[in-house]
C-alpha positions, -999 to +999 in steps of 0.1 A: +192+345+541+226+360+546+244+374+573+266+406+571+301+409+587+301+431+621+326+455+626+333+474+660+363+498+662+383+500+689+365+528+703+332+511+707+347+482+722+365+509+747+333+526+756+316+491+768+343+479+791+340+516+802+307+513+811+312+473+828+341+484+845+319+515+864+290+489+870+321+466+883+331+491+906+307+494+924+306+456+930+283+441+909+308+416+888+283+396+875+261+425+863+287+439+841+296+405+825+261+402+817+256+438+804+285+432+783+276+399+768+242+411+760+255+443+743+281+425+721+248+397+715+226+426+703+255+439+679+257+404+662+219+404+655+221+433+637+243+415+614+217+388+611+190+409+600+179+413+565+168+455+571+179+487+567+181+508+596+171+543+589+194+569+595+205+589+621+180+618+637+211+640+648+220+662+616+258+658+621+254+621+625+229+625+594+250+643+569+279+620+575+254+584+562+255+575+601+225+553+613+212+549+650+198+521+670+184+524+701+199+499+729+176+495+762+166+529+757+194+540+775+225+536+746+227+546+710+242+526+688+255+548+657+269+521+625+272+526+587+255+499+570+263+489+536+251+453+514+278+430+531+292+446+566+282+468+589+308+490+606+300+496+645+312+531+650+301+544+683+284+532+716+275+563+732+246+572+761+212+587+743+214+617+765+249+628+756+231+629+719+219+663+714+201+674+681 
C-alpha cells in the first residue's frame, strides 16, 4: 500500500486562506483554523488512497484530463491524478462550477 505525492499550486493554497481569512473576519478565529486544517487533512487522504477518481462532469474541465472531488458539498476540488502524484489544481466553490 503506497502513498502518492500531493501537490497544491500556489493558487489553491491562495483560495483557502481566502476563504479562512473571510470566516476570520467576521470573528470566528478558531473556525477558520479548523476549516483550514481539515481542508489541507482531506487533500492528504487523497494521496493515501489506492483509487482513481473519475473525472470531471464540467466538459472544459473534462477535455483538459481534470478530475473533481466533492468537499463538504460546498467546494470542489479539481486535481490530475497520475500513478505516483497527484497535482492539486484548483479549490473552487461547487456553485461557481457551471456545466
Amino acid at each position: 500500500m503506497g502513498c502518492r505525492k500531493v501537490i497544491g499550486r500556489q493558487s489553491v493554497a491562495d483560495n483557502i486562506a481566502g476563504i479562512a481569512w473571510f470566516v476570520e473576519s467576521k470573528g470566528l478565529i478558531k473556525t477558520a483554523e479548523k476549516f483550514s486544517d481539515s481542508v489541507y487533512d482531506f487533500i492528504e487522504k487523497l494521496g493515501e488512497a489506492e483509487r482513481t477518481y473519475s473525472i470531471c462532469r464540467e466538459p472544459d474541465r473534462a477535455l483538459m484530463g481534470y478530475k473533481c472531488i466533492s468537499y463538504q458539498k460546498k467546494y470542489t476540488i479539481v486535481f490530475i491524478e497520475s500513478a505516483k502524484e497527484l497535482t492539486i489544481c484548483e479549490f473552487t466553490p461547487s456553485k461557481l462550477i457551471h456545466w
